[in-house]
Each structure stands twice: as C-alpha cells, then as structure tokens.
ZADOLUM-942450 format. One record per residue (C-alpha): x, y, z. Coordinates in steps of 0.25 Angstrom, whole numbers, plus 2048, in hexadecimal, padded with zeros to 3 digits. Each point is the difference from the previous one (the first is absolute). Example, Ala and Ser with C-alpha at 12.3 -4.5 7.8 and 13.67 -1.06 7.14 Angstrom:
<rs>
8317EE81F;80680E7FE;
</rs>
This chain:
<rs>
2F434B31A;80A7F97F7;7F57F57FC;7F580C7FE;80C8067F6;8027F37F9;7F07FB800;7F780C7FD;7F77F87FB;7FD7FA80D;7FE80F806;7F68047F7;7F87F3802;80380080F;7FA80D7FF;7F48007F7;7FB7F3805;7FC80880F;80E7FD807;808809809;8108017FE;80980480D;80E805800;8097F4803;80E8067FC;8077FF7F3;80B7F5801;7FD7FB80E;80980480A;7FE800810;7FD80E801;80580080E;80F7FC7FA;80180A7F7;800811800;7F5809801;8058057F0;7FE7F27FB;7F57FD807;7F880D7FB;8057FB7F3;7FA7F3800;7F3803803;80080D7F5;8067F77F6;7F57F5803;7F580B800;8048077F2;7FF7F37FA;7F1800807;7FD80F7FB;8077FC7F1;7F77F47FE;7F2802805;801812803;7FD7FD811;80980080B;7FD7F880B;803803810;8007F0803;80D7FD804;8057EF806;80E800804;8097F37FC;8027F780A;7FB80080F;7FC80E802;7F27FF7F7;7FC7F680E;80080680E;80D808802;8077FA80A;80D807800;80780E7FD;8027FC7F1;7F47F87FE;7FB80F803;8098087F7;7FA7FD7F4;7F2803803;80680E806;8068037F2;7F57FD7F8;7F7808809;80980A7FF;7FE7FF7F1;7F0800802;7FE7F27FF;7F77F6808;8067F3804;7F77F57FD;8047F480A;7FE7F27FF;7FC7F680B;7FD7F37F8;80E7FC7FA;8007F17FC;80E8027FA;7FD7FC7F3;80E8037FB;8057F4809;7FD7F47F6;8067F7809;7FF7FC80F;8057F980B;7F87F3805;8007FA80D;80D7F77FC;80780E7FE;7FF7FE7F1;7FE8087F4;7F47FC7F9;7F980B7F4;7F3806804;7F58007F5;7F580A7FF;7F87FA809;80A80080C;7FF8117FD;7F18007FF;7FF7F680E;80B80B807;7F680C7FB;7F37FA806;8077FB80D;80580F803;7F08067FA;7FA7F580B;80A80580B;7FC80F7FE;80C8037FD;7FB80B7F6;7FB8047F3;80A8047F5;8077F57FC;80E8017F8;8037F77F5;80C8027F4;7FF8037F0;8107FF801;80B7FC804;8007F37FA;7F77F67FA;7F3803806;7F67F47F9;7FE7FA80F;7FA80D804;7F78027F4;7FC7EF805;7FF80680E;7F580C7FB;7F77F57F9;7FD7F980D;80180E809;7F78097F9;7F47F5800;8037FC80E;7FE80C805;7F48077F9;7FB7F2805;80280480F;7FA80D7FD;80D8087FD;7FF80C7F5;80D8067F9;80280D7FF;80980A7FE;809808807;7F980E801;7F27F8803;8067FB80C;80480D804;7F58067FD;8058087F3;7FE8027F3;8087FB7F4;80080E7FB;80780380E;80A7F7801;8038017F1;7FE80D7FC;8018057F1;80B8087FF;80280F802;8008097F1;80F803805;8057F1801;7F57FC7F3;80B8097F9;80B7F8805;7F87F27FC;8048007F0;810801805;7FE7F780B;7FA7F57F6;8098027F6;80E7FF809;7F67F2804;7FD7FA7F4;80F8047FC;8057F780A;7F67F67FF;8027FF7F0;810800802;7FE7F4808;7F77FA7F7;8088037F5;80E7F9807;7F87F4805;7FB7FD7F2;80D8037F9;8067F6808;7F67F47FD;8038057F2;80E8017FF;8007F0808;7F77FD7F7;8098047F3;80B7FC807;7FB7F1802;7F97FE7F1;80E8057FC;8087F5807;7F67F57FD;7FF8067F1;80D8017FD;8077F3808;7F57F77F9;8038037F2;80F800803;7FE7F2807;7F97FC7F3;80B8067F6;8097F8808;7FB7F4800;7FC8007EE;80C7FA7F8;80480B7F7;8067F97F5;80780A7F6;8037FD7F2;80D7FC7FB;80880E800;8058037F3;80D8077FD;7FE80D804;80880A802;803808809;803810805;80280580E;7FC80E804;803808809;7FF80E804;80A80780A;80280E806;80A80280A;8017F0803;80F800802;7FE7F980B;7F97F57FB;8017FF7F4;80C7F57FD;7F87F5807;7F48027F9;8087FE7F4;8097F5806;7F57F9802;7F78007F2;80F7FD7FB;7FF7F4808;7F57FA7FC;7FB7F27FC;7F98077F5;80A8097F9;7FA80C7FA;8038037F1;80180F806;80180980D;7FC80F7FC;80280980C;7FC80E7FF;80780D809;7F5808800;80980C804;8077FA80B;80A80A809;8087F4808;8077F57FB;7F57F87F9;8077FE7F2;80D800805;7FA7F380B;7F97F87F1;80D8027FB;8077F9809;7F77F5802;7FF7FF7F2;80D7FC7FE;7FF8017F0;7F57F87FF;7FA8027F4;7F27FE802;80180D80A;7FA80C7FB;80180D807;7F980B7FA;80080E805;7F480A801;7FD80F808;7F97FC80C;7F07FD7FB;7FB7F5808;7FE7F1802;7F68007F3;8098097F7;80B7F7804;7F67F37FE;7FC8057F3;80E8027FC;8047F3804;7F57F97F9;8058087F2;80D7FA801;7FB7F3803;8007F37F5;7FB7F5808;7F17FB7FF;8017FF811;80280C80A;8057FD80D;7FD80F808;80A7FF80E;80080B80A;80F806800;8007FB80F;7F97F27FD;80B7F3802;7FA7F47F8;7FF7F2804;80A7F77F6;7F37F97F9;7F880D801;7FE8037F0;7FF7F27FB;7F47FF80A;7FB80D7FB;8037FD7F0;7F87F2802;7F2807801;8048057F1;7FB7F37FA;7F2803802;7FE80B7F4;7F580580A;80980580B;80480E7FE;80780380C;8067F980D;80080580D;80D7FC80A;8007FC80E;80780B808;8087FF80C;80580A80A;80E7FD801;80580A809;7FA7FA80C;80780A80A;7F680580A;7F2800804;7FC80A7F5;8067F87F6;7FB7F3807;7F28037FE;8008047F2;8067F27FE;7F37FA807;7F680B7F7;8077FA7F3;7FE7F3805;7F3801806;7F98097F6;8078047F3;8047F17FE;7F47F8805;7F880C7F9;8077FC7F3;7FE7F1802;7F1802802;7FD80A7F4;8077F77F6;7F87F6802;7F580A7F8;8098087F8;7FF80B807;80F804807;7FF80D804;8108037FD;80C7FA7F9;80B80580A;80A80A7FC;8097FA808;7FF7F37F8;7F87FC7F3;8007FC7F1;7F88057F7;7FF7FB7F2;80580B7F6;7F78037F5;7F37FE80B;80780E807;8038077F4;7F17FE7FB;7FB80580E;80780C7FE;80D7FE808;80380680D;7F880C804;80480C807;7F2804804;8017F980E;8097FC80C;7FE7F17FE;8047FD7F1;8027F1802;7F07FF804;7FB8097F8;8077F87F5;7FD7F3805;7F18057FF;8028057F2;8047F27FB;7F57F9808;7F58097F9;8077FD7F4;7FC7F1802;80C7FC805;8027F480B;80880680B;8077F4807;8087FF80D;80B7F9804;8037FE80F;80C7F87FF;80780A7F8;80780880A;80480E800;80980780E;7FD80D801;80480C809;7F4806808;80280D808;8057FD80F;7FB80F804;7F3804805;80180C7F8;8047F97F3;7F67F6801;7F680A801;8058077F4;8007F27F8;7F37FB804;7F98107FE;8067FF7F1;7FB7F17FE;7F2803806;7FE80C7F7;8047FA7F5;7F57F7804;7F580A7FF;8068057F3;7FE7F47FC;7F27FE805;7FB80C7FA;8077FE7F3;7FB7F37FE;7F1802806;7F87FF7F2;8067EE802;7F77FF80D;7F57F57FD;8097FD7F2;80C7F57FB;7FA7F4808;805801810;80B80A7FD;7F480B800;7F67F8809;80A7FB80A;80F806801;7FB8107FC;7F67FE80B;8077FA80B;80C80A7FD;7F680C804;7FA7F880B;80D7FC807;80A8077FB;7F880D802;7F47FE808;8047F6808;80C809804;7F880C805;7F67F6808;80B7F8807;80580A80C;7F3801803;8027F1803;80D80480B;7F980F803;7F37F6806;8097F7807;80880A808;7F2808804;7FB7F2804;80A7FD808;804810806;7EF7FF804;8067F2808;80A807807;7FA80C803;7F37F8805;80A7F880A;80980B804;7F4807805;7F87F5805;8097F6807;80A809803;7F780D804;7F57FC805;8017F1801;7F27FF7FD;7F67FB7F5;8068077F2;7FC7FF7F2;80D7F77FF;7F77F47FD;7F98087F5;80D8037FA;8087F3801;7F57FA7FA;7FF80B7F5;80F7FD800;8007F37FF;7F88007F2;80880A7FA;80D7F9803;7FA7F17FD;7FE8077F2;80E806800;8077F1803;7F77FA7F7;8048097F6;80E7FD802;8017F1801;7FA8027F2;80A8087FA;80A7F680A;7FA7F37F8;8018077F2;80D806803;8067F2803;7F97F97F3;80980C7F9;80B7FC808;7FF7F17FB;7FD8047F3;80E8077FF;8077F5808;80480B80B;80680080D;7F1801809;80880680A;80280D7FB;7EF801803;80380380D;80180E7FD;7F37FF7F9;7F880480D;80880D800;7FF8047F3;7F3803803;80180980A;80C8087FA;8037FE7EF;7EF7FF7FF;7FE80E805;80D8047F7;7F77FB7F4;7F4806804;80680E7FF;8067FD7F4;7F17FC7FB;7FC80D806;80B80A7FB;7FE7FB7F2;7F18017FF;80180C806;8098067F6;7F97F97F3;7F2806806;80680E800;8087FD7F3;80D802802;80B7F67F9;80A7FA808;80E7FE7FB;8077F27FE;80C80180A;80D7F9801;8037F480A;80D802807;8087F47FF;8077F9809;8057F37F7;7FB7F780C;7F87F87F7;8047F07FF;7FA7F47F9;7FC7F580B;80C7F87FB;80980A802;
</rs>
C-alpha cells in the first residue's frame, strides 16, 4: 500500500494493461505479531489507496511472510482468519525461489551472490517437481534487477514447455469483474476524498524529497562558488596606490553603551594611524554613556561628544557625518574594539580614487559559550569568506557597521544614511556602489565586536538583520540584471541564499530525520517484533542515499569552512563545533528566515532593537 500511495502511476498501468492487484498490507507487518485494530487498518489503508486510484476494490488478499504458503502453525493461520473476516480471499503461493535472497551458501559454506538465473533455475526445479502453480516473486524490498533477469528466461521457458500465464480469478475460475469489483455508489462518493488525502501525501513527499536534492544542490554550488573566488581573490597581488595624506574622522554612534564604550574609544585613541577626529554621538542615552567618553577622553581634543533625543543609528550617523571635516569616515560599532593597525589598513584602499567604501574584517570577541562560539564560525565561515569572494567582482554585499570607512563626499552624494530600513550600513553600501563606486574589502583590518550570548538576543539581532535584508532587497529590485555583477551576481545570490535557500534548508534536516525515524521504526518492528523479513532493507538503503548526500554536504561546507579558516589565520580548532552548529544555531536561523518573511509578506515593520551589553568583547591581543 505505501509503494501503491507513492507510485500511482504504476497502479493505473498495472491496472489498465489487464492485471489484477491483491491486498498485501500497507507497511508490511507480520500480521500475526500485531493487534486485530492494526491489522484491520493495514489492509483498509492498502485498499483505499486501491479504491482512490483505479475506483475498484479488490477481495485478493497475500499475507507477508509465511502464512501466503501452507499454514503450518496457529499464527501462520491468524492472518488468513482476519482477512477472511474482513471478506478477503487469501491467495497462497507454492513456488517461492526467494528471490529477495541475493546471496547463498555453497558447498564450502560460503556466501557467493545469486544472479537472475540461479532465481529462474530454482522456479523451474520447483514447476518440474509439481510442487505447484503460483509462483511468488518481489517488486520491493530492495534492488529487484535479478528478478526482472530471472522473468526474461522464466517466461520463455515455460510457454516453451507448454505453460500458460494467467491470472488470479482465471485460475479460480472468476471474473476479473468479481474479484475486482467497481465500487459501490456509497464508496464512489468517498473516492474523490480518498484520492485527495493520497495524492496529499504522495505530493508532500514528493515535494520534501525534491526540496532536499534542491537545497544540497544550492548548498554545494554555494560552497564551491563562493570558496573558488575567494581562493582566487587570495592568491591576486592587490597592490594599492601610494596613500596620500588623508585625513581622517571616526564615527561612532552609541545609545546606552556605557558599558563599552571607553574601550572602543581607548582603542581608535591608540592607534597606529591617529585620526584627526573622533565624533561620538548619544543618541539619547539614559545610562552612563557620556559620562564613560568622558572619562576615557581624558581631555583629548580630537573627542567629540555631541548630544541628541534618541532618533536612531541613521539620525545619530547623519549627525555625525555633518560635524565631520575629514575626507575619510571610519564608522565603528559603539561595542567594536580595533586592532592597533586597523584604520591605516582601512585608509590605504583610499588611494585608488575608484574605491568608495571599505569593508572591515569583523570578529567575535566575546567568545564565551556555544552561542557566541558559533557566530564566530558564521563570520568566519560566511560573512568573511563571503566578502573575500564578492570583492573579487565588485559586488560586497555590505560594508559592516561594526567596522568600515567610507570616503566622505561619496556618502553625502549618495544621500547619507537612511532611515527607511533596518540595515543602513547595506542599504548604503549599495547606494554607493550603484553610484559607480568600487567597494573594496580589507580582511586584515580587524574589528572585535560583542555578539549576543542568549538564545533570545541572537534571535532578536539576526531577526532585525534578516529583515533589513528584505528591505533592502525590495528597495533596491529595479538593480537586478543592472551595475555589472552587483545586479547580475550579489542581488541575485542574496535572494537565493539568503532568502530562498533559507526556507529550503530545514527541508534538508526535516528529510533526514524522517529517513532515519522510517530506519528505526522498520527495525524495531522487524528484528525486534517479528524477527522476520521487514522493509528494513528498503529503508537503509533509502537511508543510505539520503544521508551520503547529507555528509557529502557537509564535508563541503567542512573544506570551505577550513580555506576560510586559513584565509583569517584562525585557530582550526574551533571547527570542531562546526558539526553541531548544524543541528542547533542552523535551525535558530532558519526561524529567523521564516519569521521575517513572514512578517514582510503580511507587511508589518519590525523595530530596530537594542543589544544588551555585557562589555565582554576583547581584541585577540588583549
């Protein structure tokens, strides 16, 4: 019945080219080893999906295992009395070469495979020792080729000895009308439901089997896209022209960051590369903030503090960028702790009159669980490599707020920060780049930054990033297919992954887990309850291609995720939690994809949340 549900196709020609169908059960139990409820259930299940497909029952009925032969014990009987008891008519069998044994003993007692022949010489030795006259061979279960081999050399052999096949209700002497009969005007209403609730459940599984291939099949070109052209970015000199004297301003944008405040400062203060200016903006702080620039300050004169009513990270961008002089912006996160020769790397980049903006290479610094743990593999792994492989066409998909310059007069003719989504850093970085502006990136600039160490923060972050994302997407949807492979290439790949690839992807893990509950269940009720022949082998093997996918898959993303570790010169160590990330921050992510498309479908807007902060975030030579 499960394979008639999954195969109608097979049903309907079974049917129409002059076959008879029997009753063989639904999943294949002993019907012996289970109760009467689940046996009546089986075979109604089995004849419902008969009824849906071809609108006739059937009264044939073969029990699994031994009991289709001569009964020979009390529960080799037991099923024949509950389908008779159901009005069935149990079709037996007398001619059983065991075709689902593909292997045999010799006379050395050792294994050796059976080919289609061995079937077909085991059939005719039974038919010459009239042994009887229905003979049982198997569709299922396995790889069944040697039996379709054995049928070429039976079927000839045997009208050649005067043999004639027929079917089932010939032999007894019936109709196929009679032991198939059209279905009743009561259960004819019933068929439309029943094929539904079949097709239903066909479609469904359809539909995760080929989201699966799918979502491997983006996963992989993913990797291999994205790992190759940051392989080849790598490996090109990038030589930059001479740096003028350019000056140049820091920015940063704080709302309650008391906490972290003075070593972000302390740090741009320390610098290699001092910058003519540091502008911090309260944007309507109600903790210590000012009081925390202050201090770390000490007098300083190229610290600015300038105070506004609480308007946000553009407004307090915006207002930064009026009160700034320089011709280079360095943006920082109010949380983010710079490397000593972080802005000089950044500043370089400014030689080429071309280069508009430069993105920085961020790292978690706050390495304090496995939440935070995992975020520093996905920066490594995807934002970083991601960035290393989209410079190489001019198409970086973000200059991170956390760390980023920005060249002054490029940002003001783009139109300055934007309120009009939650991710203001790419909408802008996207501005300048339809502009005509290069966006370059630098990975050696480096930028510690806190990341949330809660589930429930993560989730609130990653929500605001994800649908600012979409805001994005949408904003900017009259680029696709324009300004070279920023609208061909990085547009594209963002709805694809970022979007697509995101609702795809638990399909992936949902398929596994189905693939291997069906293992389970097959061998607890087959060598646990009845010790007998079970579809176990259909489903391991069923098993084993899902999950060879599934590893392949992930060795992938393991070889891509170790070039990205290179690439950064980090610890390889840290990608022994890699495995697990799959199967508990993926599926954090994939809500997050799922929450925010469903809210931007419905058209709701999303606030842009404050981060709790814990001050936890250190530079690596901290």
């Amino acid at each position: 019945g499960r394979n008639a549900e999954r195969h109608p196709d097979l049903v309907h020609r079974i049917w129409e080219e002059g076959h008879e169908i029997g009753n063989h059960t639904f999943t294949h139990p002993n019907l012996a080893a289970v109760s009467p409820r689940r046996a009546e259930l089986e075979l109604n299940a089995t004849q419902r999906v008969i009824e849906a497909e071809i609108g006739r029952s059937t009264v044939l009925f073969r029990p699994p295992y031994n009991a289709d032969a001569e009964p020979a014990s009390a529960e080799e009987v037991t099923p024949i009395l509950r389908a008779a008891q159901l009005g069935y008519v149990t079709v037996g069998e007398s001619l059983d070469p065991e075709d689902w044994q593909l292997t045999a003993e010799d006379s050395a007692a050792s294994k050796e495979e059976r080919s289609g022949r061995d079937i077909a010489t085991s059939v005719l030795e039974q038919v010459h020792a009239l042994r009887g006259n229905a003979v049982l061979l198997h569709d299922g279960g396995g790889n069944r080729s040697r039996t379709v081999e054995a049928l070429r050399i039976l079927i000839p052999q045997l009208k050649r000895e005067g043999y004639r096949f027929v079917t089932v209700s010939a032999l007894a002497g019936l109709t196929r009308d009679q032991v198939m009969p059209v279905l009743a005007p009561r259960d004819r209403a019933l068929r439309g439901v029943d094929r539904a609730t079949f097709e239903s459940a066909f479609l469904v599984e359809s539909f995760l089997y080929w989201a699966f291939l799918t979502a491997i099949a983006l996963g992989a070109a993913r990797v291999l896209w994205v790992t190759t052209l940051a392989l080849v970015a790598a490996s090109r000199p990038h030589p930059l022209p001479e740096a003028p004297e350019l000056s140049v301003s820091v920015l940063i944008a704080a709302y309650n960051e008391g906490k972290v405040i003075a070593r972000t400062l302390r740090a741009v203060l320390e610098s290699d590369v001092a910058p003519a200016e540091v502008i911090i903006v309260d944007d309507g702080s109600t903790d210590a903030t000012a009081e925390e620039v202050a201090r770390a300050a000490a007098g300083d004169p190229r610290v600015r503090l300038l105070l506004q009513v609480n308007a946000g990270k553009a407004a307090a961008m915006n207002r930064a960028l009026a009160d700034a002089s320089c011709d280079v912006l360095v943006c920082l996160d109010a949380d983010t702790v710079i490397a000593a020769d972080a802005i000089g790397r950044l500043v370089r980049h400014f030689g080429d009159p071309e280069v508009g903006a430069v993105a920085g290479n961020v790292k978690v610094g706050n390495q304090v669980n496995l939440w935070t743990r995992w975020q520093s593999i996905e920066y490594i792994v995807s934002q970083n490599l991601d960035r290393r492989a989209h410079s190489l066409l001019n198409s970086i998909p973000v200059v991170p707020g956390a760390i980023g310059a920005w060249r002054r007069h490029a940002v003001v003719a783009a139109g300055a920060y934007l309120s009009d989504t939650l991710a203001e850093d790419m909408d802008l970085t996207w501005r300048l780049r339809r502009a005509g502006w290069r966006i370059a990136n630098e990975s050696r600039a480096l930028g510690y930054t806190e990341v949330p160490d809660t589930l429930w923060a993560l989730f609130k972050q990653r929500f605001r990033w994800t649908y600012g994302t979409l805001q994005c997407l949408w904003k900017h949807r009259d680029a696709l297919g324009r300004y070279g492979w920023f609208g061909w290439v990085a547009l594209p790949s963002l709805w694809l992954f970022q979007i697509a690839y995101q609702v795809l992807s638990p399909l992936v893990d949902l398929q596994v887990v189905l693939t291997l509950t069906r293992v389970g269940a097959a061998y607890l009720s087959g060598a646990i309850v009845t010790r007998e022949w079970q579809p176990l082998p259909q489903a391991v093997e069923a098993c084993a291609g899902i999950v060879t996918l599934f590893v392949f898959f992930f060795l992938l993303e393991l070889g891509g995720a170790i070039v990205a570790y290179r690439l950064d010169r980090e610890r390889g160590r840290d990608l022994l939690w890699l495995f697990w990330q799959r199967f508990v921050y993926r599926q954090v992510m994939y809500a997050v994809a799922l929450q925010s498309i469903g809210r931007a479908v419905a058209g709701r807007r999303a606030s842009w949340g404050k981060l709790e902060r814990r001050g936890s975030a250190r530079a690596a030579a901290a």
